[in-house]
Backbone as CSV, one residue per row, in Angstrom:
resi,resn,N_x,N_y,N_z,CA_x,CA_y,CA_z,C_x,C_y,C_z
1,UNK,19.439,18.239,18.844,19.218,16.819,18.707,19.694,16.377,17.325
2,UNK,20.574,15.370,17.260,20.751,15.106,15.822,20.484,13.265,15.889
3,UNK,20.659,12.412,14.738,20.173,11.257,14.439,18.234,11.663,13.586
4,UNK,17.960,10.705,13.816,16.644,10.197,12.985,15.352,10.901,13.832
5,UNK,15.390,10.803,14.689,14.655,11.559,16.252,14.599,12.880,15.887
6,UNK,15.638,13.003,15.347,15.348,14.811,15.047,14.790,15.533,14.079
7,UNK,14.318,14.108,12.998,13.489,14.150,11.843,12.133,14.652,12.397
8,UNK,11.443,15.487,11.233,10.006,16.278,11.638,9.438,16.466,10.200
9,UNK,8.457,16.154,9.816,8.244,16.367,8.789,7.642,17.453,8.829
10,UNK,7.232,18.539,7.668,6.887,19.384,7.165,5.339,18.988,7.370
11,UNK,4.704,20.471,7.996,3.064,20.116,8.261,2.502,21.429,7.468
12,UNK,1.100,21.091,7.208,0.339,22.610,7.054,-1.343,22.249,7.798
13,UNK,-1.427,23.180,8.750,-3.076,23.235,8.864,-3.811,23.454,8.101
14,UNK,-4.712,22.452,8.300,-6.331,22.366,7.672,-7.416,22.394,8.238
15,UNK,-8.216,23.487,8.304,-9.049,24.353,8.855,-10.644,23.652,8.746
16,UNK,-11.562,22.981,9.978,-12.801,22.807,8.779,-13.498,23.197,10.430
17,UNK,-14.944,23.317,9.634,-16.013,24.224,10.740,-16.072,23.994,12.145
18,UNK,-15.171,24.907,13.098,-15.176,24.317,14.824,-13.589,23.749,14.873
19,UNK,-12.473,23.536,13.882,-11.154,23.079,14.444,-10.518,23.337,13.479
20,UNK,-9.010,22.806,13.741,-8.653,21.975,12.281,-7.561,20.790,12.784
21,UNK,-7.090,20.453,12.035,-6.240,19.448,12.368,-4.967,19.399,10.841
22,UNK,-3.444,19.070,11.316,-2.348,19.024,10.486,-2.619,17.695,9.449
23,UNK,-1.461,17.903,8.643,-1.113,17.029,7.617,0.254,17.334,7.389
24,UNK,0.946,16.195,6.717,2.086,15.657,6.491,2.347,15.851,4.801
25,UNK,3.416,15.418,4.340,3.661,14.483,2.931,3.424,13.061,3.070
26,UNK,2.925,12.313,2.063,3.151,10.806,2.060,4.466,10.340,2.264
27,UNK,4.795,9.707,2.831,6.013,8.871,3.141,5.385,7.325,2.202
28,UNK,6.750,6.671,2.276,6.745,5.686,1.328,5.776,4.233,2.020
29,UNK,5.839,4.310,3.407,4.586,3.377,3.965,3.265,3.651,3.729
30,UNK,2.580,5.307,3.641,1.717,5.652,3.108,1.483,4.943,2.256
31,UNK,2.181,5.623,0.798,1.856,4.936,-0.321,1.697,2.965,-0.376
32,UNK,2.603,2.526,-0.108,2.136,0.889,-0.164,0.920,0.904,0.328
33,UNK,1.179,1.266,1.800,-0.878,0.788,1.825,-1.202,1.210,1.328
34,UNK,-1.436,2.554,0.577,-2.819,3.405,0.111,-2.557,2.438,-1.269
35,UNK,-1.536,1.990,-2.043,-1.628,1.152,-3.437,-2.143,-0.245,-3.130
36,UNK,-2.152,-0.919,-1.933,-2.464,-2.225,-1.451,-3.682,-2.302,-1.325
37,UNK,-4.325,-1.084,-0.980,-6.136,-0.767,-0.619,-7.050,0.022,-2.014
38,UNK,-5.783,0.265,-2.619,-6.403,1.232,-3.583,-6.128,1.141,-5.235
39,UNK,-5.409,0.087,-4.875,-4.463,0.177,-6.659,-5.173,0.437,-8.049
40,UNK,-6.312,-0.265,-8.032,-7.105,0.674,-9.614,-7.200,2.038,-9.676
41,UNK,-8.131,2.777,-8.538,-8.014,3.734,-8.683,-7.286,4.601,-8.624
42,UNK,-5.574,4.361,-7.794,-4.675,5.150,-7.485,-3.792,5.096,-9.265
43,UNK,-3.960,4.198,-9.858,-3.195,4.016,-11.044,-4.166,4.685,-11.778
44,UNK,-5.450,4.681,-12.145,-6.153,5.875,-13.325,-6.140,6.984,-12.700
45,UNK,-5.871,7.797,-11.135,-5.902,8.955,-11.041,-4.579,9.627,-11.367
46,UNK,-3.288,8.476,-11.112,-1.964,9.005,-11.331,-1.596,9.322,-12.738
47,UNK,-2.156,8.072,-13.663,-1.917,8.249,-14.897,-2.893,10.060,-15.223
48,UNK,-4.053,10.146,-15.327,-4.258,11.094,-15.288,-3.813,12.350,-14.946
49,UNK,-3.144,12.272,-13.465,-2.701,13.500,-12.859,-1.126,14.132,-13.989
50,UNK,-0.537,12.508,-14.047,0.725,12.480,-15.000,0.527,13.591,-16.197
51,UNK,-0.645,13.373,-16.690,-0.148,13.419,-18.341,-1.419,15.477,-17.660
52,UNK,-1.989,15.437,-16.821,-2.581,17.172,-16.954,-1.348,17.805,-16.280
53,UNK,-0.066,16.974,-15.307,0.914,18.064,-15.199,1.805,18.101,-16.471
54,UNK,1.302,17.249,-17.231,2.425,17.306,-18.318,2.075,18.620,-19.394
55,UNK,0.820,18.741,-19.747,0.084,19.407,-20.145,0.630,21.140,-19.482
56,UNK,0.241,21.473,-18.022,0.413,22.205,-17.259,2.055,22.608,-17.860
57,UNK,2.426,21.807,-17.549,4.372,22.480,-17.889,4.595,22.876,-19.154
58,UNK,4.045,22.215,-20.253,3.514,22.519,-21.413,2.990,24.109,-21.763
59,UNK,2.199,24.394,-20.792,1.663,25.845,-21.156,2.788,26.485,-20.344
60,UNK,3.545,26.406,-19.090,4.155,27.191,-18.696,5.022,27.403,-19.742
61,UNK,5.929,26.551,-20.086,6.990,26.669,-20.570,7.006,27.051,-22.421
62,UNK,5.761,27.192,-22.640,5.299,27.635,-24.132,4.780,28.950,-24.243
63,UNK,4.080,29.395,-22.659,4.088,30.952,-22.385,3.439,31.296,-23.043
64,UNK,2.248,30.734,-23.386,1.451,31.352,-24.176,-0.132,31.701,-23.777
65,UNK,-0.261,30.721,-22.275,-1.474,30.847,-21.266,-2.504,30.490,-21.780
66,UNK,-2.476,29.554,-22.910,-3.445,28.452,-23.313,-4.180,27.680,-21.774
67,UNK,-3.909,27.433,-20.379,-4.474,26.610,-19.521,-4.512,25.428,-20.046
68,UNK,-3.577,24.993,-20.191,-4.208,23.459,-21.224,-3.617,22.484,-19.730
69,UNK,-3.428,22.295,-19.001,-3.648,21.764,-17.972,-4.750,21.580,-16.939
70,UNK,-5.514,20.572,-16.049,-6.982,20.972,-15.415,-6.430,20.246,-14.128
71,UNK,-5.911,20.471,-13.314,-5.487,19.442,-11.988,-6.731,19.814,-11.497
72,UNK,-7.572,20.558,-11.062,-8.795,20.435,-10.655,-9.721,19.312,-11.010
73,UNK,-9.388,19.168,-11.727,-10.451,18.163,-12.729,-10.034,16.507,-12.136
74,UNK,-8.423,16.767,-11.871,-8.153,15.140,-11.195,-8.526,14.927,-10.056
75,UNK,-8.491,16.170,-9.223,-8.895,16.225,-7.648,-11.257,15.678,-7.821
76,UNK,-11.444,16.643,-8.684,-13.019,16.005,-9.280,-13.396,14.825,-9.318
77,UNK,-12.365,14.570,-10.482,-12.550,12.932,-10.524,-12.401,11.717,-9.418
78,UNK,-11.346,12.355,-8.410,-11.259,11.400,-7.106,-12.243,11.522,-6.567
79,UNK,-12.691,12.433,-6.218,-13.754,12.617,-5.531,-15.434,11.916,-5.743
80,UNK,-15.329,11.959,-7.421,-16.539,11.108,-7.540,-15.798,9.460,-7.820
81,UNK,-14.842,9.155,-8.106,-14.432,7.557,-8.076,-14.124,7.435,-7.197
82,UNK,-13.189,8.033,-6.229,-12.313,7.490,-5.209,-12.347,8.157,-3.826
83,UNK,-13.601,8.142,-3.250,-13.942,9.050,-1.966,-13.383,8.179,-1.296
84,UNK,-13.299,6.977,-0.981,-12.650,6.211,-0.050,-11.154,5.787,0.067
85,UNK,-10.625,6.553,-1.062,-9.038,6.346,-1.508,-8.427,7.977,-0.851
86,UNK,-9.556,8.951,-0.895,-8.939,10.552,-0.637,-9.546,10.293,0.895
87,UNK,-10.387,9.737,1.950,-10.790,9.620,3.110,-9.311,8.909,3.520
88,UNK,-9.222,7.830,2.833,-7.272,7.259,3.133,-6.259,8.092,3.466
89,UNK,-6.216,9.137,2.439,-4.837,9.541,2.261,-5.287,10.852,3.466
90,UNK,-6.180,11.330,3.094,-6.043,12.541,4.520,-5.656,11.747,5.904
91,UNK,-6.735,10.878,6.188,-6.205,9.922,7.585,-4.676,9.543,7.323
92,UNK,-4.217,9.386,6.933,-2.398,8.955,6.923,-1.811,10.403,6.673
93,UNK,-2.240,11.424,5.850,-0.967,12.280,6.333,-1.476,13.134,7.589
94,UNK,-2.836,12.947,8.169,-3.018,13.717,9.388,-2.510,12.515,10.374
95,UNK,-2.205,11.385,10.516,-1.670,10.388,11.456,-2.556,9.864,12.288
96,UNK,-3.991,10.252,11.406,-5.439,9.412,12.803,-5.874,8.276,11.785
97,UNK,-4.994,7.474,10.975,-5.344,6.263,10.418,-6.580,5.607,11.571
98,UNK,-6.546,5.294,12.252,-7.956,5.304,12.812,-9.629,4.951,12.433
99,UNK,-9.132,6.229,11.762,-10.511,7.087,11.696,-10.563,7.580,10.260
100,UNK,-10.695,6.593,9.482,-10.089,7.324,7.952,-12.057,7.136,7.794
101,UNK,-12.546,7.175,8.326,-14.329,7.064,8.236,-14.511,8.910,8.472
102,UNK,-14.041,9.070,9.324,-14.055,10.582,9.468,-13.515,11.531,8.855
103,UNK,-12.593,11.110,8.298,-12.142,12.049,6.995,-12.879,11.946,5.696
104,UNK,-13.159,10.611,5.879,-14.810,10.630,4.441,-15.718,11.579,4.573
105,UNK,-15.968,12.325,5.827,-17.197,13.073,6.374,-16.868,14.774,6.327
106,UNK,-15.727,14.748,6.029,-15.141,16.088,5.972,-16.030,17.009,4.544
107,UNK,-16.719,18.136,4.973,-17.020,18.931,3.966,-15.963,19.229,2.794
108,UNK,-16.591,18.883,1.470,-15.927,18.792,0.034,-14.618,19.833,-0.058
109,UNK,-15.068,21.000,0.445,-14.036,21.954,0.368,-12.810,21.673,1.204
110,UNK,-13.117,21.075,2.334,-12.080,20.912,3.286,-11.053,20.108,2.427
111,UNK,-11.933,18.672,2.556,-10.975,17.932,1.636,-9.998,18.326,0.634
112,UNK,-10.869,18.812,-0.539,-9.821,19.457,-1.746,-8.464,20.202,-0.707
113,UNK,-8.945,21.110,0.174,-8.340,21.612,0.590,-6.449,20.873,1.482
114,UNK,-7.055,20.127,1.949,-6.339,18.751,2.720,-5.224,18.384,1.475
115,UNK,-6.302,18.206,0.674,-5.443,17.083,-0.748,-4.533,17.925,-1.187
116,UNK,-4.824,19.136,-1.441,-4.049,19.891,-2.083,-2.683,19.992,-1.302
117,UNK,-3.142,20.470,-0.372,-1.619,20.558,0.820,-0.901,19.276,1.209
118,UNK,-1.486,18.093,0.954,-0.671,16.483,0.823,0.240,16.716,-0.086
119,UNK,-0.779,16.665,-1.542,0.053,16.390,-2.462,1.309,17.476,-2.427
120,UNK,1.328,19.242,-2.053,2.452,19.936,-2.316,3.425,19.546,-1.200
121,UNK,2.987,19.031,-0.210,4.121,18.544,0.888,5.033,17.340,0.489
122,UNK,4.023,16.469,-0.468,4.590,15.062,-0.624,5.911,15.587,-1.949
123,UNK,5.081,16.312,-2.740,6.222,16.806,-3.329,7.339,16.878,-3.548
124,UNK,7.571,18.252,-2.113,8.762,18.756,-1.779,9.429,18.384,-1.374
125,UNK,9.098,16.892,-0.358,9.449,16.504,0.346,10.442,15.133,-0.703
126,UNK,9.306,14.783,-1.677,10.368,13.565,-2.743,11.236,14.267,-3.339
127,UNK,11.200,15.650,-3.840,11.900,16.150,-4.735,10.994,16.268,-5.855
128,UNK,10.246,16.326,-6.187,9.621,17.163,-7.495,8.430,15.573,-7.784
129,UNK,7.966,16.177,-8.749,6.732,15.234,-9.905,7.765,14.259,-10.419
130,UNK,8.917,14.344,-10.651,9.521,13.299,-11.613,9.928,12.159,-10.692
131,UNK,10.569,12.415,-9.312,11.036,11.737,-8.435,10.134,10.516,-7.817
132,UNK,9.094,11.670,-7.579,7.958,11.106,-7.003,7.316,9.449,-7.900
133,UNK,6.919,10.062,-9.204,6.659,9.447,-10.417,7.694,7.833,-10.522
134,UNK,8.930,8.301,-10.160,9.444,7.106,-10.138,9.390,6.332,-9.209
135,UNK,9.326,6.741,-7.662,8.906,6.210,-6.843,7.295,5.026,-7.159
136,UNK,6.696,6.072,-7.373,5.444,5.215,-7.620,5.391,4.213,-7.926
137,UNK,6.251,4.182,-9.717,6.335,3.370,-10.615,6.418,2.124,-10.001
138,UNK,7.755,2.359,-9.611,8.623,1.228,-8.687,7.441,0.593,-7.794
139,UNK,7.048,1.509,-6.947,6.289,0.472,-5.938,4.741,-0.481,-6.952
140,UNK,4.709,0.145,-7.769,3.218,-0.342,-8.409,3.878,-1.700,-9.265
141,UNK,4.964,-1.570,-9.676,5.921,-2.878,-10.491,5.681,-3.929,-9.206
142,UNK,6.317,-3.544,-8.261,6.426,-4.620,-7.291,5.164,-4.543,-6.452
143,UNK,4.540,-3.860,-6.507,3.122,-5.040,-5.967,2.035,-5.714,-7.318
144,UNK,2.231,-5.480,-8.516,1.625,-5.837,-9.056,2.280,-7.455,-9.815
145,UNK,3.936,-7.427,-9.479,4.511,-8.484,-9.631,3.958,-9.499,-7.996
146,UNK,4.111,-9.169,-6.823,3.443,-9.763,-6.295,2.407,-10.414,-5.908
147,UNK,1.349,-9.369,-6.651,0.033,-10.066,-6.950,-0.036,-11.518,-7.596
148,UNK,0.528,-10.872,-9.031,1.019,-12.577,-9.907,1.503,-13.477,-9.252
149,UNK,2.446,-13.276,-8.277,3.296,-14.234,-7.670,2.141,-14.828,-6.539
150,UNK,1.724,-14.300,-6.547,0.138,-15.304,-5.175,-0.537,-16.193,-5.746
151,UNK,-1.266,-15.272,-7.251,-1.847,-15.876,-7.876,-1.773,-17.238,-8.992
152,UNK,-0.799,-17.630,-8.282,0.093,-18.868,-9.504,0.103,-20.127,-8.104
């Protein structure tokens, strides 16, 4: 099969007590809604996430195994600010938008678990942290220029 039809995105199972169910990468409709429903908190977790992978590459590439990076700590922090922003994003890359109430209900571990395998799919799939990063940018410029533009 070739054309667009023959597109498949990259999945990984996620396992929680009695099933599991797949996940995706974010695609770029993801993100608008999840920034349209979510934009404070998606902008202090990114800025955050930004500057501990910056940190992270920092120790790799200084080789000295300081850990001076904590991505755990950003996945933490969503979790106590933004349970209803990480209940989002699992429902959109598992495709039961639906039911993003039921992914709020998912045991803590699962989740992390979920998130973790989003974010490395969404990744690979943009091309790295930097790609991605610009993507973001871009979309957060233009909805936050749109906002203004309502509000006038």
């Amino acid at each position: 099969m070739t054309g667009l039809s023959a597109f498949n995105p990259a999945i990984q199972q996620v396992a929680f007590p009695g099933g599991s169910f797949t996940v995706r990468g974010l695609a770029l409709e993801d993100f608008t809604v999840l920034l349209r429903n979510h934009y404070e908190p998606m902008l202090v977790l990114f800025e955050r996430y930004v500057g501990e992978a910056g940190l992270e590459r920092l120790d790799r590439e200084s080789d000295l195994g300081l850990n001076l990076g904590d991505m755990r700590s950003v996945v933490m922090e969503a979790l106590d600010t933004a349970p209803a922003l990480l209940g989002d994003v699992i429902a959109r890359a598992s495709d039961e938008t639906e039911n993003p109430h039921i992914a709020r209900l998912l045991p803590m571990g699962v989740q992390i678990d979920a998130i973790g395998k989003i974010v490395t799919l969404t990744l690979e799939a943009e091309g790295g942290m930097e790609k991605l990063m610009g993507t973001i940018n871009m979309l957060t410029a233009s909805l936050s220029t749109a906002v203004k533009s309502r509000s006038r």
